[in-house]
N, CA, C, O and CB atoms as a CASP TS submission, in Angstrom:
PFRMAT TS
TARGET T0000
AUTHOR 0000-0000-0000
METHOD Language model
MODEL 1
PARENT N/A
ATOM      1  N   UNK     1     -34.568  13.356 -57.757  1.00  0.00           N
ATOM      2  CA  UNK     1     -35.334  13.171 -58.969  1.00  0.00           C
ATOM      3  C   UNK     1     -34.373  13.279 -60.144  1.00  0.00           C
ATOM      4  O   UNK     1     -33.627  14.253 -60.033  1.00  0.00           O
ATOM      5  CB  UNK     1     -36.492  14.212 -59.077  1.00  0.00           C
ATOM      6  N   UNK     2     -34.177  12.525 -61.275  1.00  0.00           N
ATOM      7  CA  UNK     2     -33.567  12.266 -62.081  1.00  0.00           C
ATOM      8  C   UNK     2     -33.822  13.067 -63.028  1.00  0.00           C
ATOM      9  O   UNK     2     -35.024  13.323 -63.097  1.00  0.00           O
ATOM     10  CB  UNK     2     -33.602  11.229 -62.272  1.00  0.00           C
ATOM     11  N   UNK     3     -33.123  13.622 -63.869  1.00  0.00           N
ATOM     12  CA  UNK     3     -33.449  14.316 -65.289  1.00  0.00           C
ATOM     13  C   UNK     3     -34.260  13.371 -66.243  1.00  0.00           C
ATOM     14  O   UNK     3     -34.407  14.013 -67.283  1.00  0.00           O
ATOM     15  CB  UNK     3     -32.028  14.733 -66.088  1.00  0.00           C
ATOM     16  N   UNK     4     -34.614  12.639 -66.318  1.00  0.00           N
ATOM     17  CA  UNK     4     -34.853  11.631 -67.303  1.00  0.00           C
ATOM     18  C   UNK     4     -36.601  11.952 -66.737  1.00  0.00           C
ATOM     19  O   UNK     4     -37.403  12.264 -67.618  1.00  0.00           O
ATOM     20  CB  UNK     4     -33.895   9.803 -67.098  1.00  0.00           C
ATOM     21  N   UNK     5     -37.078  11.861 -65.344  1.00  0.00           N
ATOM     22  CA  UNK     5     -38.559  12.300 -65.487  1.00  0.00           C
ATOM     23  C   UNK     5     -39.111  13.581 -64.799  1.00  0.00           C
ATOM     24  O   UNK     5     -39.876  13.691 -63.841  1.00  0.00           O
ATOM     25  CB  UNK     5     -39.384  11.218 -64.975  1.00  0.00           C
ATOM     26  N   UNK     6     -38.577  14.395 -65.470  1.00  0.00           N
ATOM     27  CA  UNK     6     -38.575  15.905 -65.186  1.00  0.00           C
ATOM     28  C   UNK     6     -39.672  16.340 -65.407  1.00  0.00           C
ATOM     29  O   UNK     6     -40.159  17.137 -64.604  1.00  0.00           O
ATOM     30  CB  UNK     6     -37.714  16.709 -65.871  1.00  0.00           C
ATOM     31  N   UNK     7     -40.520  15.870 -66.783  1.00  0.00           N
ATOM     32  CA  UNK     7     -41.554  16.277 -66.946  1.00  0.00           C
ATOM     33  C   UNK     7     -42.526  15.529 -66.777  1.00  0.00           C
ATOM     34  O   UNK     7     -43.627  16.042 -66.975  1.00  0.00           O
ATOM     35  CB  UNK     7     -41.584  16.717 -67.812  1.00  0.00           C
ATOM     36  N   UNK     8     -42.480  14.097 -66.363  1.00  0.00           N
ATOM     37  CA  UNK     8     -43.558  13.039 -66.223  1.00  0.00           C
ATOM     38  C   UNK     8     -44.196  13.771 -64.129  1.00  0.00           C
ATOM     39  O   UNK     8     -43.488  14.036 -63.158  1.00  0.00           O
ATOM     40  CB  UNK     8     -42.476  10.780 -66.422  1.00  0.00           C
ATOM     41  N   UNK     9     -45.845  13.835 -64.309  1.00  0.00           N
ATOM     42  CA  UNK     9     -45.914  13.924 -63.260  1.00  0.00           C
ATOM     43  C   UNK     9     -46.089  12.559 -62.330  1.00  0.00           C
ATOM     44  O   UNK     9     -45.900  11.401 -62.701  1.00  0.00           O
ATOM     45  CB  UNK     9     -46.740  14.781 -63.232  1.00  0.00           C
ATOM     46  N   UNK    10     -46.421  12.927 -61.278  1.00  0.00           N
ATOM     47  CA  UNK    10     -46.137  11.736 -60.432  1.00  0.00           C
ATOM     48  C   UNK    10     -45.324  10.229 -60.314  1.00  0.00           C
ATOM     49  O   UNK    10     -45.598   9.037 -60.176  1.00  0.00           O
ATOM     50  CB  UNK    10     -47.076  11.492 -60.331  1.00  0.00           C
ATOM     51  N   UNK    11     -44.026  11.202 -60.477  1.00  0.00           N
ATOM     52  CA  UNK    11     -42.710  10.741 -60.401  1.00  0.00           C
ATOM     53  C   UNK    11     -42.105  10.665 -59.782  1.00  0.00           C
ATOM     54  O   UNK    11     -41.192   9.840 -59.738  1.00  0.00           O
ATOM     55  CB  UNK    11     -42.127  10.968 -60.797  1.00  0.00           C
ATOM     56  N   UNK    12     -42.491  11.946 -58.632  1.00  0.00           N
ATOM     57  CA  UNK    12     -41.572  12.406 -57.446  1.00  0.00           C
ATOM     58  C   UNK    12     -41.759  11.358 -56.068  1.00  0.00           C
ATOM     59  O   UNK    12     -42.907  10.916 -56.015  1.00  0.00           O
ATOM     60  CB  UNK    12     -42.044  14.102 -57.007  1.00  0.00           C
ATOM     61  N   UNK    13     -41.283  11.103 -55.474  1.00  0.00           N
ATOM     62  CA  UNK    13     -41.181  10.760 -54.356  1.00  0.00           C
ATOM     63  C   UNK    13     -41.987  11.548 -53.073  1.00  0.00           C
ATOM     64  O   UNK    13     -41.886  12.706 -52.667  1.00  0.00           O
ATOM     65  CB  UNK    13     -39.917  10.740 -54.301  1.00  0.00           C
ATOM     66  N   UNK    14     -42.672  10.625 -52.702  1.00  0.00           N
ATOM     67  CA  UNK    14     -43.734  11.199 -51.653  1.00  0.00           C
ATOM     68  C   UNK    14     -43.235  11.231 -50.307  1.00  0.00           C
ATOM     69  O   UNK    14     -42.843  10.106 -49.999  1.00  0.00           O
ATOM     70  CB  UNK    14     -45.037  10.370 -51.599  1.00  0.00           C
ATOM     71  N   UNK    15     -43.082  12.120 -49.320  1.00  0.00           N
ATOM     72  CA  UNK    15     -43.062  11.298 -47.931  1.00  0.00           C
ATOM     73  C   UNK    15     -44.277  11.237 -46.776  1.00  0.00           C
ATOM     74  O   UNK    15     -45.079  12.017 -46.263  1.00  0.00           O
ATOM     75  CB  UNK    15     -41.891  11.860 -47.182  1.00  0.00           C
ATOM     76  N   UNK    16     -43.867   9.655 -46.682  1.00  0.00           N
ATOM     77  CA  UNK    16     -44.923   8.567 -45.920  1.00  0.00           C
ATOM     78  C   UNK    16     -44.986   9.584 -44.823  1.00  0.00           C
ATOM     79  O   UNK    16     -46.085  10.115 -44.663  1.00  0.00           O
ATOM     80  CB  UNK    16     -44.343   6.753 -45.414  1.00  0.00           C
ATOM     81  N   UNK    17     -43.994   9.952 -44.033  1.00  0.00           N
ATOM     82  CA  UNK    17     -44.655  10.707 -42.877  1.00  0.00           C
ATOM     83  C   UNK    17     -45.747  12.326 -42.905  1.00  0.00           C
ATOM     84  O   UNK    17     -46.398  12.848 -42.000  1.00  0.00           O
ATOM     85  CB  UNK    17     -43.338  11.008 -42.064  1.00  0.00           C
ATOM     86  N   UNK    18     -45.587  12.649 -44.074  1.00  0.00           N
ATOM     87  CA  UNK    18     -46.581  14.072 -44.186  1.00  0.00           C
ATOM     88  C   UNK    18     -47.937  13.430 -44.768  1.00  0.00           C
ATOM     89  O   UNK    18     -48.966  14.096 -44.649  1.00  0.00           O
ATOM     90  CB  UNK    18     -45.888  15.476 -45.431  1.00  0.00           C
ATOM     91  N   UNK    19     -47.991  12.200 -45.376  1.00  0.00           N
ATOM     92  CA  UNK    19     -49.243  11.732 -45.633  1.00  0.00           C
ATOM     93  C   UNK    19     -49.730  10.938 -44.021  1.00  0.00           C
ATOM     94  O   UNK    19     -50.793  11.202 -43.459  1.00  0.00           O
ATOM     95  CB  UNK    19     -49.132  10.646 -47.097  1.00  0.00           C
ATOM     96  N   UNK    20     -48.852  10.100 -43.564  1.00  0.00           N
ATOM     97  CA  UNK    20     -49.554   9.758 -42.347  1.00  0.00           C
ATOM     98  C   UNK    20     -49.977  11.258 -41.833  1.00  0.00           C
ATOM     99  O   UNK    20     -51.138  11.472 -41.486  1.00  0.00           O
ATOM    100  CB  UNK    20     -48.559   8.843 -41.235  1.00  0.00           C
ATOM    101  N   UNK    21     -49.159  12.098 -41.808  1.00  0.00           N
ATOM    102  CA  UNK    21     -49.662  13.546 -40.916  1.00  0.00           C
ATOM    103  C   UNK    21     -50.770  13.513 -40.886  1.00  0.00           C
ATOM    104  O   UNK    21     -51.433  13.545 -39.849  1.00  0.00           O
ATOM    105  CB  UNK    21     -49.391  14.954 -41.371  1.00  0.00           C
ATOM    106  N   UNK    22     -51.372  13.417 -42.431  1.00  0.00           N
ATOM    107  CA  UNK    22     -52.564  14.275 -43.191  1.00  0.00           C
ATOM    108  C   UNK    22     -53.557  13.400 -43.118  1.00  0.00           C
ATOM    109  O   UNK    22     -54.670  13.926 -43.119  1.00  0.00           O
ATOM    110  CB  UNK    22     -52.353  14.746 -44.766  1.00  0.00           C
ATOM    111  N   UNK    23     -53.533  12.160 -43.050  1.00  0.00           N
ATOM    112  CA  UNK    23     -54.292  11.498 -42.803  1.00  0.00           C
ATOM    113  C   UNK    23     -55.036  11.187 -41.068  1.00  0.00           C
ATOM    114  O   UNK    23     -56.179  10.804 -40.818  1.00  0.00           O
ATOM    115  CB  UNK    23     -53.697  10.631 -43.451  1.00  0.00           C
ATOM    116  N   UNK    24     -53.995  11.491 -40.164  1.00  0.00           N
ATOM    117  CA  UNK    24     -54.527  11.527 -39.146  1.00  0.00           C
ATOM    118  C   UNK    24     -54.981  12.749 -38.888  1.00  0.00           C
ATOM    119  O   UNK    24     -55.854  12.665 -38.024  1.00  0.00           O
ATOM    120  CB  UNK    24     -53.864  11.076 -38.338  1.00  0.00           C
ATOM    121  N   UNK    25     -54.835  13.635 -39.164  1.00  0.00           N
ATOM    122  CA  UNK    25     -56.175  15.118 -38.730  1.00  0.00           C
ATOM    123  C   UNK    25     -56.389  15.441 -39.751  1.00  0.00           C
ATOM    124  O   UNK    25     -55.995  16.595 -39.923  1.00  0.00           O
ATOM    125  CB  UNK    25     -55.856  16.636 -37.864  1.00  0.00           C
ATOM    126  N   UNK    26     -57.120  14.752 -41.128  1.00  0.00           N
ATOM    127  CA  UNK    26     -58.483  14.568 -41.693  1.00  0.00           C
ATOM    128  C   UNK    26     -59.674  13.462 -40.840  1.00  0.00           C
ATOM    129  O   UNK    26     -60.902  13.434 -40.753  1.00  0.00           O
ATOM    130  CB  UNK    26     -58.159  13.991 -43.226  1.00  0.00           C
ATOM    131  N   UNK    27     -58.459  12.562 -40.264  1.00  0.00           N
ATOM    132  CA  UNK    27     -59.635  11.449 -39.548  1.00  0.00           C
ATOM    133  C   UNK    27     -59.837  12.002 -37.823  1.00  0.00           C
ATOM    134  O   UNK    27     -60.725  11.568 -37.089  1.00  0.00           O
ATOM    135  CB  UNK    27     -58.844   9.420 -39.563  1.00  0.00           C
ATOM    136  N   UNK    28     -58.786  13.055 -37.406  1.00  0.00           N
ATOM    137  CA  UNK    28     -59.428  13.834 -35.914  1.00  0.00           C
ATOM    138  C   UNK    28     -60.670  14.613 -36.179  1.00  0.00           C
ATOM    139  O   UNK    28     -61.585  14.687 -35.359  1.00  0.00           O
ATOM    140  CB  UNK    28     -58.323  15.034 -35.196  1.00  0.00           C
ATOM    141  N   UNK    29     -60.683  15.299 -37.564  1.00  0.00           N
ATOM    142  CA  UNK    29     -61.771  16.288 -37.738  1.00  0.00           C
ATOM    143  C   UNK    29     -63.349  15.153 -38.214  1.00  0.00           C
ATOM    144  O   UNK    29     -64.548  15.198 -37.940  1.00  0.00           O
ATOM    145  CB  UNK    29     -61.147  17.605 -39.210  1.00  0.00           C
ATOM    146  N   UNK    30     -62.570  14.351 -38.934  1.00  0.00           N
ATOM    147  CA  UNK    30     -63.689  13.903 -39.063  1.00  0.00           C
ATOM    148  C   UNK    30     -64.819  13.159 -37.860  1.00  0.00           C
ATOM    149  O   UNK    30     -66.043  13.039 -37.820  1.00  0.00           O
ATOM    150  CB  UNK    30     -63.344  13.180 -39.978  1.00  0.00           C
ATOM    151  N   UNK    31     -63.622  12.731 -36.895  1.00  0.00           N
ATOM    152  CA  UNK    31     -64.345  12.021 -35.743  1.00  0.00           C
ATOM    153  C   UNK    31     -64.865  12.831 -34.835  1.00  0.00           C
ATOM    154  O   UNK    31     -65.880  12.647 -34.163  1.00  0.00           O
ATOM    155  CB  UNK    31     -63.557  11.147 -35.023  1.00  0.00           C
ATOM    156  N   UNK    32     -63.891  14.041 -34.835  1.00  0.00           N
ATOM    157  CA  UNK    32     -64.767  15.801 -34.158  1.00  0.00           C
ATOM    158  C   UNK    32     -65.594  16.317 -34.566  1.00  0.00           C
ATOM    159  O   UNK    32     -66.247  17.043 -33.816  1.00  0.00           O
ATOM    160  CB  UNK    32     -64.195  17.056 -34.139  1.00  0.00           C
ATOM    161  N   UNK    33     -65.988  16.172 -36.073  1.00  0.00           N
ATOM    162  CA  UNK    33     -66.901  17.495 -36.339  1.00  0.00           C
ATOM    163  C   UNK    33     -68.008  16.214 -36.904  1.00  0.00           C
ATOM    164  O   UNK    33     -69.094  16.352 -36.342  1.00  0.00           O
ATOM    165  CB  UNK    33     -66.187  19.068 -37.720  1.00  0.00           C
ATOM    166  N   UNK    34     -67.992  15.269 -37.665  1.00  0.00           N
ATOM    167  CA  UNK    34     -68.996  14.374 -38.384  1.00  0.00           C
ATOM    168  C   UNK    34     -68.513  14.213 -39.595  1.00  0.00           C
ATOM    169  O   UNK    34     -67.333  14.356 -39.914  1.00  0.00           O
ATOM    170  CB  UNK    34     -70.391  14.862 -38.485  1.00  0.00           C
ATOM    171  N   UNK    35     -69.798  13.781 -40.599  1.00  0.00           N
ATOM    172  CA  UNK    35     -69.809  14.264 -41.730  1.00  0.00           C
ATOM    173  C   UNK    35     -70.304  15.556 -42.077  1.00  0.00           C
ATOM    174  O   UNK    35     -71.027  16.055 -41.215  1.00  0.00           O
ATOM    175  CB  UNK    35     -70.303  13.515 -42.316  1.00  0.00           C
ATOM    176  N   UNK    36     -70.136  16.141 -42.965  1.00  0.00           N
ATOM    177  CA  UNK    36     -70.526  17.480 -43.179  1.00  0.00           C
ATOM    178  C   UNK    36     -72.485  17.170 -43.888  1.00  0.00           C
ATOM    179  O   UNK    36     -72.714  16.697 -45.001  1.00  0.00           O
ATOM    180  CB  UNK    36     -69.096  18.325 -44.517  1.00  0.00           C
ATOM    181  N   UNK    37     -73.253  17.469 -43.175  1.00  0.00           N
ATOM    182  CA  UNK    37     -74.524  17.204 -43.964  1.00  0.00           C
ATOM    183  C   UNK    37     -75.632  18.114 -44.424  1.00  0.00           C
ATOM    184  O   UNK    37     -75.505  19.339 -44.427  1.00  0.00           O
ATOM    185  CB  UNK    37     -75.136  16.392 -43.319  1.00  0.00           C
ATOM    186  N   UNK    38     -76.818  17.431 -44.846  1.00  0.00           N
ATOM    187  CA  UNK    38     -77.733  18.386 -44.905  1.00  0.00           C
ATOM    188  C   UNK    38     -77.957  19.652 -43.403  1.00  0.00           C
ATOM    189  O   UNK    38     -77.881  20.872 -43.260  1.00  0.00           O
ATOM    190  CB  UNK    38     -79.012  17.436 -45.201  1.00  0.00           C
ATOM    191  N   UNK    39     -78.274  18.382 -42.484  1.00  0.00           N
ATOM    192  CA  UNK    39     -78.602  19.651 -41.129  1.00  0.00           C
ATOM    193  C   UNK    39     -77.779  20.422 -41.011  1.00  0.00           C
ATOM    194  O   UNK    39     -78.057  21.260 -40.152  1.00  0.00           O
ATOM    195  CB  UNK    39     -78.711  19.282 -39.669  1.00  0.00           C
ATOM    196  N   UNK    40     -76.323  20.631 -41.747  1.00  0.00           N
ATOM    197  CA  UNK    40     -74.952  21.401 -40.915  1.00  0.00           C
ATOM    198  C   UNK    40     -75.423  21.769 -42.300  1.00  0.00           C
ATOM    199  O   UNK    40     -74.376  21.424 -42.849  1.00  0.00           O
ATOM    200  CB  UNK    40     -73.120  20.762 -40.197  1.00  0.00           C
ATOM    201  N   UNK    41     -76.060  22.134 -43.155  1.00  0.00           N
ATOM    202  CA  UNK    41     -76.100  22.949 -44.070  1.00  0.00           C
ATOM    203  C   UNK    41     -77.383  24.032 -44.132  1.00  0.00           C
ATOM    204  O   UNK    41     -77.396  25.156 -44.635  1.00  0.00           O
ATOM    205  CB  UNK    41     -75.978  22.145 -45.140  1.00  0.00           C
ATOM    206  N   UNK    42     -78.246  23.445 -43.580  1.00  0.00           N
ATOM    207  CA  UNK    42     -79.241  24.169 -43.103  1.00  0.00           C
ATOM    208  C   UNK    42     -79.236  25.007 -41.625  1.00  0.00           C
ATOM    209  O   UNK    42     -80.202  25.644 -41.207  1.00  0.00           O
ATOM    210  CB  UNK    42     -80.198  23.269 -43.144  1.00  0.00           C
ATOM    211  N   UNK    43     -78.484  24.924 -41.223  1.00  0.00           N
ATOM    212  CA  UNK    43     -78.287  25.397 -40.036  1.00  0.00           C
ATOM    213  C   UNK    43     -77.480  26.403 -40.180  1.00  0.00           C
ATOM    214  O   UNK    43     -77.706  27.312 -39.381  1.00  0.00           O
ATOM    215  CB  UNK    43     -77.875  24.547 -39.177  1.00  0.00           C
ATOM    216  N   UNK    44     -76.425  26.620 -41.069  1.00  0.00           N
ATOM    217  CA  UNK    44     -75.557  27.862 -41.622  1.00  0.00           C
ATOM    218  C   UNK    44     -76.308  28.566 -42.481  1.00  0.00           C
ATOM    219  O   UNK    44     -76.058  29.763 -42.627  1.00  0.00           O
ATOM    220  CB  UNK    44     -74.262  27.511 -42.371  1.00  0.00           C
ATOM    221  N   UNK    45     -77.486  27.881 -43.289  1.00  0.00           N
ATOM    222  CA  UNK    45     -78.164  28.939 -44.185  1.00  0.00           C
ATOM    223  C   UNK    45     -79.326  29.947 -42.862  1.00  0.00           C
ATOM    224  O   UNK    45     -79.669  31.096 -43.140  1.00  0.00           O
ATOM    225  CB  UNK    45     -79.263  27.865 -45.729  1.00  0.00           C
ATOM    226  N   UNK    46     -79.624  29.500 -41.968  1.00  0.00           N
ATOM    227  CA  UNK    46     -80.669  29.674 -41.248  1.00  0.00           C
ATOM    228  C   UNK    46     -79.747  30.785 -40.146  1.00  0.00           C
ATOM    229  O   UNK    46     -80.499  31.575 -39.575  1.00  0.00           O
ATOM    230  CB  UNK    46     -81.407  28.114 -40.666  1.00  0.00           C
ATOM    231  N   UNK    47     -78.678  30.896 -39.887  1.00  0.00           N
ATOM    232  CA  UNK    47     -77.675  31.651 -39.195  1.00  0.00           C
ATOM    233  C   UNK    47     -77.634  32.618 -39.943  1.00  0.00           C
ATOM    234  O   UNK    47     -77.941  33.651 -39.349  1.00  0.00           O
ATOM    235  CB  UNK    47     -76.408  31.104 -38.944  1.00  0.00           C
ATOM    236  N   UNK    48     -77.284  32.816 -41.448  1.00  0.00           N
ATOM    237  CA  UNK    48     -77.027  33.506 -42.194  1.00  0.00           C
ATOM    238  C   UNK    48     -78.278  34.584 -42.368  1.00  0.00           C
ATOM    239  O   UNK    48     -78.190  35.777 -42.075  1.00  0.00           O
ATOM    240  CB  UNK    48     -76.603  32.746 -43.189  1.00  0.00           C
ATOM    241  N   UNK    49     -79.479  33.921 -42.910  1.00  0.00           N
ATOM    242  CA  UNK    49     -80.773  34.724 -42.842  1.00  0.00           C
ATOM    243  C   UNK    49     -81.013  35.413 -41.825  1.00  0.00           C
ATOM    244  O   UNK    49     -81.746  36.399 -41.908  1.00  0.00           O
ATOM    245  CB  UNK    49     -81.827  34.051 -42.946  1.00  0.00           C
ATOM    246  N   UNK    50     -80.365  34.979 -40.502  1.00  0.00           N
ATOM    247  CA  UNK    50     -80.645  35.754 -39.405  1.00  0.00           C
ATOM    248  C   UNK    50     -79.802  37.085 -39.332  1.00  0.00           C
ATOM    249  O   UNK    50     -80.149  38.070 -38.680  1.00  0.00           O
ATOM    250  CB  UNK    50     -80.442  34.922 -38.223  1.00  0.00           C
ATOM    251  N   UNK    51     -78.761  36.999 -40.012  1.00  0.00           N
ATOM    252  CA  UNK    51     -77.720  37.983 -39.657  1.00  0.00           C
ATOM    253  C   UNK    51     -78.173  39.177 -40.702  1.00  0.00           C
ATOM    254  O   UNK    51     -78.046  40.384 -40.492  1.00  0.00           O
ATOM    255  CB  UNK    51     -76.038  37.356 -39.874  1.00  0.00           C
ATOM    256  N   UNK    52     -78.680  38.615 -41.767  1.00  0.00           N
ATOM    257  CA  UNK    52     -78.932  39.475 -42.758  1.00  0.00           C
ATOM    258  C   UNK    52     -80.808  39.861 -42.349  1.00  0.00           C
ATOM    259  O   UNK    52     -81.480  40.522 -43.140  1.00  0.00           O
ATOM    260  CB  UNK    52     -78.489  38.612 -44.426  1.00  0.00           C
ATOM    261  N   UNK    53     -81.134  39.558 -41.614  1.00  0.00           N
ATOM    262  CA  UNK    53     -82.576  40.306 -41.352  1.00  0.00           C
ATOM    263  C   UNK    53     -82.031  40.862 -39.821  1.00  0.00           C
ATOM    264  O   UNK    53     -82.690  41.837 -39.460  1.00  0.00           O
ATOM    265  CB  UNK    53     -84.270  39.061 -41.326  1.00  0.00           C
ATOM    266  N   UNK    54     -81.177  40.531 -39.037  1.00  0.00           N
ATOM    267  CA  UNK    54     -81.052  41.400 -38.185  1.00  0.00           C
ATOM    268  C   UNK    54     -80.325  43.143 -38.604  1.00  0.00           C
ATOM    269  O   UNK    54     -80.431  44.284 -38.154  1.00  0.00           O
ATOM    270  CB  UNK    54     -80.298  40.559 -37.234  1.00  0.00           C
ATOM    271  N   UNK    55     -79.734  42.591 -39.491  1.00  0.00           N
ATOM    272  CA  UNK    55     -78.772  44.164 -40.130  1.00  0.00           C
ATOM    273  C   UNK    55     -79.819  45.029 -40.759  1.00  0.00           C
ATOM    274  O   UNK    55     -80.045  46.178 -40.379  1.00  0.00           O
ATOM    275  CB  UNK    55     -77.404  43.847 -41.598  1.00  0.00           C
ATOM    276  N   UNK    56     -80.438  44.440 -41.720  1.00  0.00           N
ATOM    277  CA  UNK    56     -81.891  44.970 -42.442  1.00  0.00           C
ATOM    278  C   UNK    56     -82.439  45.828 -41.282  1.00  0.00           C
ATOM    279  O   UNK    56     -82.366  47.056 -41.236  1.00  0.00           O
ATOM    280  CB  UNK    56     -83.140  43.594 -42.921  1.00  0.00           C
ATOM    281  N   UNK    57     -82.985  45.045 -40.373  1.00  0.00           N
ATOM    282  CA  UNK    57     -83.715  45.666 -39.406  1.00  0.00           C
ATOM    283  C   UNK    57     -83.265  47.011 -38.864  1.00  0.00           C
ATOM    284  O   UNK    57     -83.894  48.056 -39.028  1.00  0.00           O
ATOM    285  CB  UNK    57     -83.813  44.807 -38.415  1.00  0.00           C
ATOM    286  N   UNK    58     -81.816  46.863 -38.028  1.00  0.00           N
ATOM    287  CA  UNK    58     -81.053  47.230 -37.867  1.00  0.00           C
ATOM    288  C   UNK    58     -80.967  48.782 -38.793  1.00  0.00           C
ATOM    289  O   UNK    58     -80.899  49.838 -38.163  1.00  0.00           O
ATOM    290  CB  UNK    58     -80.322  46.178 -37.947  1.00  0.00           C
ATOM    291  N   UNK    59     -80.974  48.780 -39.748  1.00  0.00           N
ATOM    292  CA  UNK    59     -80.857  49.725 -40.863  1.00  0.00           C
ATOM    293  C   UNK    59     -81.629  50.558 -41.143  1.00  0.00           C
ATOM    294  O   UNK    59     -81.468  51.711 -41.543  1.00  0.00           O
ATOM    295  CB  UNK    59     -80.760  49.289 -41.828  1.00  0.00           C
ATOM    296  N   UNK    60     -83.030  49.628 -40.805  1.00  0.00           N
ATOM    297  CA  UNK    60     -84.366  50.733 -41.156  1.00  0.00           C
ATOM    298  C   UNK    60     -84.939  51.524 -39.724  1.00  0.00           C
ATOM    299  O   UNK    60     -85.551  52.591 -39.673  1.00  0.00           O
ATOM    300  CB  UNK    60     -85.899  49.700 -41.882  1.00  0.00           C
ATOM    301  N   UNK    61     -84.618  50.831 -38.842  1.00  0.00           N
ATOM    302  CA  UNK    61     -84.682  51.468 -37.850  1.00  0.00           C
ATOM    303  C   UNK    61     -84.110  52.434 -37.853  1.00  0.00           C
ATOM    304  O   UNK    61     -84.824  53.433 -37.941  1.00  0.00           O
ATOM    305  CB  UNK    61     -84.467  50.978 -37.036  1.00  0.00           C
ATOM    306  N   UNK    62     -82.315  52.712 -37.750  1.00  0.00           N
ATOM    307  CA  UNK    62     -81.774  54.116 -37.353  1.00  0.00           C
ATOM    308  C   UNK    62     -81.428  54.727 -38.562  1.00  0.00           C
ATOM    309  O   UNK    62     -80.494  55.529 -38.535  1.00  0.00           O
ATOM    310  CB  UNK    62     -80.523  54.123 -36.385  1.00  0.00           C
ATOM    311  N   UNK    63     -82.036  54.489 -39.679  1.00  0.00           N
ATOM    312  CA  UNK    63     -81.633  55.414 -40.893  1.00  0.00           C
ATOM    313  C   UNK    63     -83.280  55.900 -41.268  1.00  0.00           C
ATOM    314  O   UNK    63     -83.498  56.672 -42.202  1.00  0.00           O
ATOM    315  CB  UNK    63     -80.656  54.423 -42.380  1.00  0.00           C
TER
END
């Protein structure tokens, strides 16, 4: 990188092979896991409520 664009961003030189990296396991996860959606969002809120009414429970019982 030259002194002349020291302060200009995106100046630098990228390398092609850490973006291919990154691009192929964003597209493994994506073809593994989906898209991220409503049901995978409701399904972690509904896990969550459970954990927090099992502890509740949990609490009033032996205290």
């Amino acid at each position: 990188m030259s002194e002349n664009h020291h302060n200009q961003p995106f100046t630098h030189m990228t390398d092609g092979y850490a973006a291919k990296s990154n691009f192929d396991a964003n597209q493994q996860l994506l073809h593994r896991s989906g898209l991220p959606g409503l049901w995978r969002q409701v399904s972690n809120l509904l896990i969550l409520v459970t954990i927090i009414a099992v502890v509740t429970i949990v609490v009033r019982v032996f205290l």
